[in-house]
N, CA, C and O atoms as a MOPAC input file, in Angstrom:
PM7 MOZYME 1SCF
protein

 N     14.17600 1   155.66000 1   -19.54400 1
 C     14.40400 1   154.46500 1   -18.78300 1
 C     15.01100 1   153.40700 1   -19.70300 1
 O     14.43200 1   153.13200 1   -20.75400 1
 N     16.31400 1   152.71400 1   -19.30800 1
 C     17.24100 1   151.79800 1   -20.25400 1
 C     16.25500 1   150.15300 1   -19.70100 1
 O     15.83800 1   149.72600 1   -18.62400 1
 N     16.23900 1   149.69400 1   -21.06300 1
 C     15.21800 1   148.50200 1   -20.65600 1
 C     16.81800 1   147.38500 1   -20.79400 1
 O     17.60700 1   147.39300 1   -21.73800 1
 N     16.88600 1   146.66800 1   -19.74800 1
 C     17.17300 1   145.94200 1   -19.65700 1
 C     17.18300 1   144.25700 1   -20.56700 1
 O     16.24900 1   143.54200 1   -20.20300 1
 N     18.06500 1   143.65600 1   -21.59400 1
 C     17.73400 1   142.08600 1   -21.89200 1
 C     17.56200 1   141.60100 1   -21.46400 1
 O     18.27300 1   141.14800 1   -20.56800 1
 N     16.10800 1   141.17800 1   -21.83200 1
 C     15.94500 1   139.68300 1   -21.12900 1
 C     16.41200 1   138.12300 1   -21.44500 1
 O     16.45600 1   137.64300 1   -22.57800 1
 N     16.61400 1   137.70800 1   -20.71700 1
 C     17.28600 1   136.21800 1   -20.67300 1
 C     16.50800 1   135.15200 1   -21.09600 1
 O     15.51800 1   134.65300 1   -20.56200 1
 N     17.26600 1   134.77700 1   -22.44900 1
 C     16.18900 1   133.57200 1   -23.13100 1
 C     16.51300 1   132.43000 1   -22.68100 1
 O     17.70000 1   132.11600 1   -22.77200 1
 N     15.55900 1   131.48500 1   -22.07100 1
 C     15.70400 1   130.39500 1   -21.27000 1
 C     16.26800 1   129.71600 1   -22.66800 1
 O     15.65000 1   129.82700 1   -23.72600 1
 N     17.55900 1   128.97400 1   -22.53900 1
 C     18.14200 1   127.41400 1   -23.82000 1
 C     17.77100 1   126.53900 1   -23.45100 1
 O     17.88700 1   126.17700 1   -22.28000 1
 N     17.34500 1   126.07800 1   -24.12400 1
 C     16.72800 1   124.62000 1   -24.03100 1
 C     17.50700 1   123.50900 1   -24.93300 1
 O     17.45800 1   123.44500 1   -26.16100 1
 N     18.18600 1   122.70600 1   -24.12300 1
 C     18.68000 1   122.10900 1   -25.29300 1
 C     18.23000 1   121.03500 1   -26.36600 1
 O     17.76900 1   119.99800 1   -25.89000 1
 N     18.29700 1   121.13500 1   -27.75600 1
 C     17.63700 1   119.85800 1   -28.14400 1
 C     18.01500 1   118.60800 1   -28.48700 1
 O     19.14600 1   118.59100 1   -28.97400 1
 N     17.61400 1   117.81100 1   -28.42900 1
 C     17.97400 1   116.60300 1   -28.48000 1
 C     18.22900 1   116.18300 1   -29.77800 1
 O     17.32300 1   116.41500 1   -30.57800 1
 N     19.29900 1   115.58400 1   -30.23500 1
 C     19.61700 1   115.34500 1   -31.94100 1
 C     19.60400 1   113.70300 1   -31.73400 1
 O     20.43900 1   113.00800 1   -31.15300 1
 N     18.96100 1   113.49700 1   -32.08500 1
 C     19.25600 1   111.50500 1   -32.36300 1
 C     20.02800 1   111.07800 1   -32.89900 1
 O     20.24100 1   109.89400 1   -32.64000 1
 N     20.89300 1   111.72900 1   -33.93100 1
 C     22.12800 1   111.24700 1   -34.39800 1
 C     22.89300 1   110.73700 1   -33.47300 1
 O     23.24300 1   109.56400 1   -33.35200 1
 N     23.28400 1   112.12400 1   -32.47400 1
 C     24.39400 1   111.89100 1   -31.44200 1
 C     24.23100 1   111.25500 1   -30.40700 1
 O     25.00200 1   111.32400 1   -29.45000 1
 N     22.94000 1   110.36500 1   -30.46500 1
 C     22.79500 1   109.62000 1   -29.35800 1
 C     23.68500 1   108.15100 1   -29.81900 1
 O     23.97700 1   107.41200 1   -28.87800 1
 N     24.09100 1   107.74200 1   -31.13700 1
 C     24.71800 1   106.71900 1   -31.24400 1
 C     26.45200 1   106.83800 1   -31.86200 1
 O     27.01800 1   107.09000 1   -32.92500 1
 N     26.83100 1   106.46600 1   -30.38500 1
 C     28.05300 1   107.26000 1   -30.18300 1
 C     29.67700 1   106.95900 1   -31.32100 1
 O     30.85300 1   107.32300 1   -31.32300 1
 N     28.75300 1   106.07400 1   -32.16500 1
 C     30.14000 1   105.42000 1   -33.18200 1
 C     29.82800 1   106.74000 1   -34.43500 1
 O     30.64000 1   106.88900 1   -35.34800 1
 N     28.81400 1   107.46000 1   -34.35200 1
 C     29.00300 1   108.24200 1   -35.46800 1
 C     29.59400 1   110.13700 1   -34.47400 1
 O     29.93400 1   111.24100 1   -34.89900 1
 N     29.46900 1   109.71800 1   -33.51700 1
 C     30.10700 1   110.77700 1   -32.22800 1
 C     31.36100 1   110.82100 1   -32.84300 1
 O     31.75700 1   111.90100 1   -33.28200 1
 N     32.20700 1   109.58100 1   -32.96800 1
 C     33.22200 1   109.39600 1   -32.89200 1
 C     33.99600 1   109.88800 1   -34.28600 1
 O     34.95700 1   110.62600 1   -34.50300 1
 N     32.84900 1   108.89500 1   -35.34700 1
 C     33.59400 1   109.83100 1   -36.47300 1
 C     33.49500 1   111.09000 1   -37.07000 1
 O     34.18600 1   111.40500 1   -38.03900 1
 N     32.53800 1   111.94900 1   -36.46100 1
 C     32.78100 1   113.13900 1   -36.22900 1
 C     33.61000 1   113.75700 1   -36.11100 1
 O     34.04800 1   114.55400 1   -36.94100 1
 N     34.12500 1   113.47100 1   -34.77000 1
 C     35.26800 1   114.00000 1   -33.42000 1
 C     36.57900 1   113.61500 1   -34.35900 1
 O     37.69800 1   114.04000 1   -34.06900 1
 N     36.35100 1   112.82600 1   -35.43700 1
 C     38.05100 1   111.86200 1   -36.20300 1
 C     38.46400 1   113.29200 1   -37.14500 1
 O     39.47500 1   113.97700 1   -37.29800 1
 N     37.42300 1   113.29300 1   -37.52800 1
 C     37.70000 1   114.59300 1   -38.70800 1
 C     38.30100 1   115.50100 1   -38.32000 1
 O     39.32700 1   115.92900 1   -38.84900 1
 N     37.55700 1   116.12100 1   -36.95000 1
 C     38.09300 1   117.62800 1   -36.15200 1
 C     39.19900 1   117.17200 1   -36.02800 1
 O     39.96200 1   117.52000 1   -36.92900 1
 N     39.81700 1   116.22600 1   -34.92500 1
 C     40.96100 1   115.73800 1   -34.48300 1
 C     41.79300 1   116.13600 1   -35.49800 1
 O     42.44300 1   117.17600 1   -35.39000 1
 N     41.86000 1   115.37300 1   -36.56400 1
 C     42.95400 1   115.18900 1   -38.07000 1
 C     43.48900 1   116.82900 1   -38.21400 1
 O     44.63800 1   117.21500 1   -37.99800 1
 N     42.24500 1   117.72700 1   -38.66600 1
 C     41.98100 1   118.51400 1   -39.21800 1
 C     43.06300 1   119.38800 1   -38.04300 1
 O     44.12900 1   119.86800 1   -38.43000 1
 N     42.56800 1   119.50000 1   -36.50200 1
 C     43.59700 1   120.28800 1   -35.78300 1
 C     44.68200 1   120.07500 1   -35.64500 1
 O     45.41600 1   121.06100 1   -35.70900 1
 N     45.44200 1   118.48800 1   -35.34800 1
 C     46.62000 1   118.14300 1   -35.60000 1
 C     47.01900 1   118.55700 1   -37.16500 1
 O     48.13600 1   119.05300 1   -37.01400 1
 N     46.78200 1   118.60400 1   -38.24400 1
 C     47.70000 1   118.91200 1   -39.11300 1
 C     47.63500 1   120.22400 1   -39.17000 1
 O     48.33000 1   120.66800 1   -40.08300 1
 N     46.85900 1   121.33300 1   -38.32200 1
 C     47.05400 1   122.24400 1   -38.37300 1
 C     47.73700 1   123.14700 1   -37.57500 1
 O     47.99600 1   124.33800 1   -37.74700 1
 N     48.05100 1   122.17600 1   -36.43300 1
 C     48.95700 1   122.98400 1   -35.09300 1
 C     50.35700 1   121.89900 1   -35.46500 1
 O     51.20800 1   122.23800 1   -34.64200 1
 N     50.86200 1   120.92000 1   -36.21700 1
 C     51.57100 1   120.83800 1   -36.65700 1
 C     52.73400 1   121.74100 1   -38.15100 1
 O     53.94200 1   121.84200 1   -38.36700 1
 N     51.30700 1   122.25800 1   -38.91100 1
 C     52.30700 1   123.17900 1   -39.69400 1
 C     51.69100 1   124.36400 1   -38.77200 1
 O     50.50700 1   124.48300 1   -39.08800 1
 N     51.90600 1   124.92800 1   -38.14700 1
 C     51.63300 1   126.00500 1   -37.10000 1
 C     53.46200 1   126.12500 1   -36.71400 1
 O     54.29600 1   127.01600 1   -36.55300 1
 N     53.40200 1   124.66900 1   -36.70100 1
 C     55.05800 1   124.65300 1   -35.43000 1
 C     55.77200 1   125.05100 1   -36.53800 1
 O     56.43900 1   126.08600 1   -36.52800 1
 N     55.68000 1   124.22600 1   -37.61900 1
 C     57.23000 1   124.72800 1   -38.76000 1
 C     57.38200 1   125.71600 1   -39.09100 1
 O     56.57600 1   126.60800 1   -39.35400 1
 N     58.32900 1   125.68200 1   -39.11600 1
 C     59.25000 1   127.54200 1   -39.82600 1
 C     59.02900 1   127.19400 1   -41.07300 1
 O     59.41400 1   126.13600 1   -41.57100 1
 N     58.27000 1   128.24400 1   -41.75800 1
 C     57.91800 1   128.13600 1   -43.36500 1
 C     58.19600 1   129.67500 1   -43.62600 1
 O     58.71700 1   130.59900 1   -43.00100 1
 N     57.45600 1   129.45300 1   -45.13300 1
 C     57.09500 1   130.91300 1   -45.84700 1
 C     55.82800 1   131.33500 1   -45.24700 1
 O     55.58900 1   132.25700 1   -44.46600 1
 N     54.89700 1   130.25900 1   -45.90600 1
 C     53.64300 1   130.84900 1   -45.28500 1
 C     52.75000 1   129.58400 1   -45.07600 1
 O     52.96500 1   128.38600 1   -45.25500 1
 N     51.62500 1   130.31900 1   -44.61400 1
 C     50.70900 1   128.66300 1   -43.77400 1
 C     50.66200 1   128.23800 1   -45.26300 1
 O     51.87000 1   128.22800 1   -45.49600 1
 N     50.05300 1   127.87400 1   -46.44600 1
 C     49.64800 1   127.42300 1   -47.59600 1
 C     50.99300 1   126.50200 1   -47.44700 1
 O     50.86000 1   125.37800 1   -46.96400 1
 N     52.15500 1   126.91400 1   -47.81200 1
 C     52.97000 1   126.24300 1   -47.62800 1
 C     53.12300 1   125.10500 1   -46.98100 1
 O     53.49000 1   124.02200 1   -47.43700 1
 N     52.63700 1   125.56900 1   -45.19400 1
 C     53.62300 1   124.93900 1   -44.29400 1
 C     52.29100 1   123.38400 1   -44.07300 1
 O     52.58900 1   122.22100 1   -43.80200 1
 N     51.03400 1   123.89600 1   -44.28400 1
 C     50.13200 1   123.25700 1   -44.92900 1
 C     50.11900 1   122.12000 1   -45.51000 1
 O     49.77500 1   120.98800 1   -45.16900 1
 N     50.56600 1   122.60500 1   -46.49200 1
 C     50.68200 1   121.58500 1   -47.95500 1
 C     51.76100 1   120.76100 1   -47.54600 1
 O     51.43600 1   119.60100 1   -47.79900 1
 N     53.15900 1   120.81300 1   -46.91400 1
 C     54.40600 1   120.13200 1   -46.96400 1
 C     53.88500 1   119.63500 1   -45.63000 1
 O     54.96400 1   119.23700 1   -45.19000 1
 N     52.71500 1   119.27600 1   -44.33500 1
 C     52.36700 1   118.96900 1   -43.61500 1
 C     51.59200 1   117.88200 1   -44.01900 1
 O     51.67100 1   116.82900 1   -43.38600 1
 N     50.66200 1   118.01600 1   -45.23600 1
 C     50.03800 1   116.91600 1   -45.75200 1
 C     50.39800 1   116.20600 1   -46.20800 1
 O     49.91700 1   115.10500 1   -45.93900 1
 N     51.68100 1   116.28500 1   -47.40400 1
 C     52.33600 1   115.53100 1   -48.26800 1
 C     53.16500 1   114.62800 1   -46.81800 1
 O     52.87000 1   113.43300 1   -46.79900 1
 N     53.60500 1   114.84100 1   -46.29100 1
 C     54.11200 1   114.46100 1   -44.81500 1
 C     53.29600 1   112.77500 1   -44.43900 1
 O     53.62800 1   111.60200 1   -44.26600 1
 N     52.35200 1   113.43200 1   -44.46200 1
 C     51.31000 1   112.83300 1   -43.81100 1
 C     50.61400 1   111.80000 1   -44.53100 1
 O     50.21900 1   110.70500 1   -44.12900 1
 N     50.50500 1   112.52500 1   -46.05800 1
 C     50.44600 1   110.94000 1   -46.98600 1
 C     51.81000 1   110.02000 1   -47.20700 1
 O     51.82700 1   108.87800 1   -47.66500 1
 N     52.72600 1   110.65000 1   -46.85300 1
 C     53.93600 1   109.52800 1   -47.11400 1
 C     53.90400 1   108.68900 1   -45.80400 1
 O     54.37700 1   107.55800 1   -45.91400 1
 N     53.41400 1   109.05900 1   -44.54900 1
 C     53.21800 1   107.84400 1   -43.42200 1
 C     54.21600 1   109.03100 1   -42.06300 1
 O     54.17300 1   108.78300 1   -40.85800 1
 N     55.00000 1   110.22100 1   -42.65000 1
 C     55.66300 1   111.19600 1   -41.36600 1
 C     55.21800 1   112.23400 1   -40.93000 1
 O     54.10500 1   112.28800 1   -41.45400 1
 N     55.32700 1   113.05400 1   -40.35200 1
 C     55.29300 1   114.21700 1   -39.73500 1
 C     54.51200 1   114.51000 1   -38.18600 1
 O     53.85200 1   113.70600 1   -37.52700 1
 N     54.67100 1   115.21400 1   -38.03100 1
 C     54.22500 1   115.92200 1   -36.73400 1
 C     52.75600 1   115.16300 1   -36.10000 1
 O     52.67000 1   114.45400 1   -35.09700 1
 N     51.56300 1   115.61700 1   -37.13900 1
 C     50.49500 1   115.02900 1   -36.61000 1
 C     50.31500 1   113.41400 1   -36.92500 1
 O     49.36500 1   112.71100 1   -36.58200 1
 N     51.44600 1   113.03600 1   -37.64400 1
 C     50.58700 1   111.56100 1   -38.06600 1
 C     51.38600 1   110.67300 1   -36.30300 1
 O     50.91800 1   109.75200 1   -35.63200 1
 N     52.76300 1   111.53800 1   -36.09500 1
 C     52.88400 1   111.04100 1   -34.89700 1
 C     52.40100 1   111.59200 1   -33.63000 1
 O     52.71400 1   111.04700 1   -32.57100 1
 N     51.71700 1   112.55500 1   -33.66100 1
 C     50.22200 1   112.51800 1   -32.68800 1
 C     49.11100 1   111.82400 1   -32.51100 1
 O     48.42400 1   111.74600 1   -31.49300 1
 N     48.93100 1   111.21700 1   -33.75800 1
 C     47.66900 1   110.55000 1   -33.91900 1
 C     48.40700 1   108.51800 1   -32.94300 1
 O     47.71100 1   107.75500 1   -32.27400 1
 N     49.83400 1   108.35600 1   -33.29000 1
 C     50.08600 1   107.23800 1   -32.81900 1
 C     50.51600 1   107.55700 1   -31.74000 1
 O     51.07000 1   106.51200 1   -31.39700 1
 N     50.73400 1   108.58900 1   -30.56600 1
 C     51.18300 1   108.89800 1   -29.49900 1
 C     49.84600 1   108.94900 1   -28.63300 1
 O     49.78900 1   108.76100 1   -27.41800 1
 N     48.71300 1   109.25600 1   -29.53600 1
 C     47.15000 1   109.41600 1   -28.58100 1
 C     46.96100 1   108.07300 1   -28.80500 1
 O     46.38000 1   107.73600 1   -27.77400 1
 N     47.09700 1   106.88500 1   -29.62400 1
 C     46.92200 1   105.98700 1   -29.77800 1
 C     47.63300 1   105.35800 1   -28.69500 1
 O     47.05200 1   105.08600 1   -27.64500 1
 N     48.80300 1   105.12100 1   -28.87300 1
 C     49.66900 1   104.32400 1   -27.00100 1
 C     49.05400 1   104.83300 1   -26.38300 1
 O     48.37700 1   103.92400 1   -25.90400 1
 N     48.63900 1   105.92900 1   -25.86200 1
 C     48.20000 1   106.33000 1   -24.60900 1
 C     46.70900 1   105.78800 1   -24.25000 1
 O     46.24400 1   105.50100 1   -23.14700 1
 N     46.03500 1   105.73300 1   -25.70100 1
 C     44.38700 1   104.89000 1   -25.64600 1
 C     44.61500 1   103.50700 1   -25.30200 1
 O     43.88500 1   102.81600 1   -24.59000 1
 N     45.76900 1   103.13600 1   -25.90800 1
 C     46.24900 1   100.76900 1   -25.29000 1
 C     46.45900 1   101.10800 1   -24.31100 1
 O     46.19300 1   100.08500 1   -23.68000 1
 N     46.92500 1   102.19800 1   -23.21100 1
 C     47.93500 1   101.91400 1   -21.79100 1
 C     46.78100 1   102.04500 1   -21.02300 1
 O     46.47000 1   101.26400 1   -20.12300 1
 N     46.00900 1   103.22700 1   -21.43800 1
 C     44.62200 1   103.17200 1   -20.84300 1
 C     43.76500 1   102.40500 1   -20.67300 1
 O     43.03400 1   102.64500 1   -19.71200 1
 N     43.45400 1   101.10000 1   -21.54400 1
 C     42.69000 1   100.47500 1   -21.62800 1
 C     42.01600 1    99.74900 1   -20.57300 1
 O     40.86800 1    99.31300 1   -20.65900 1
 N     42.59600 1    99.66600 1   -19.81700 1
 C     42.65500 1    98.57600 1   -18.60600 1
 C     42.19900 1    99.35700 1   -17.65200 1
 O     42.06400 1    98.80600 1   -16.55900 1
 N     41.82300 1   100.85900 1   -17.74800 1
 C     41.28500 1   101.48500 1   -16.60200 1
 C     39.62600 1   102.10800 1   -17.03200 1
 O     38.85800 1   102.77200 1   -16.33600 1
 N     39.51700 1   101.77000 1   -17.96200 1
 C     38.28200 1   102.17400 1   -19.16600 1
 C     36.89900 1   102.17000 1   -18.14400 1
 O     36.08400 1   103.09300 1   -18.17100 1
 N     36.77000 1   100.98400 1   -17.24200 1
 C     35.50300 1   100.42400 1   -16.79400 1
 C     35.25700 1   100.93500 1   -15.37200 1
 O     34.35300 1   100.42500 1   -14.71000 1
 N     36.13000 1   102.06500 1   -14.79200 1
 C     36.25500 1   103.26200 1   -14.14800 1
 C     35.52400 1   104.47600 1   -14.63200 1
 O     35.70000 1   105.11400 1   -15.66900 1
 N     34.41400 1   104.71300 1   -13.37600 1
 C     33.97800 1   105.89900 1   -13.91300 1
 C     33.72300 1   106.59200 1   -12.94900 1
 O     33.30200 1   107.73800 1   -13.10600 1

């Protein structure tokens, strides 16, 4: 007779950190950064990711590239929004 798994009830727990949502945020800043400069050298034609990587960052400390103008394109779109914020 095949015994069947049983289903462990999740419970979720409660973290008090994430109840105060300005450290939510800088959390969420890191990931953000971290995926934009990485689906930005994703797009370039390189040798290899290390490469396309590295010439994505240097990019990015000089003030250009791909994700630093993602980060100011989610930005206009956060000012245009603003005014609808208190909608829920």
């Amino acid at each position: 007779m095949s015994r069947r798994g049983t289903a462990e009830e999740k419970t979720a727990k409660f973290d008090p950190i994430y109840r105060n949502r300005l450290v939510n945020i800088l959390v969420n800043r890191k990931a953000l950064a971290i995926r934009w400069l990485l689906g930005a050298s994703r797009k370039c034609p390189g040798r290899n990711m290390a490469f396309k990587l590295s010439s994505e960052l240097v990019d990015a400390a000089k003030g250009s590239g791909d994700a630093l103008r993602k980060k100011e394109e989610t930005h206009r779109m956060a000012e245009a929004n603003r005014a609808f914020a208190h909608f829920r």
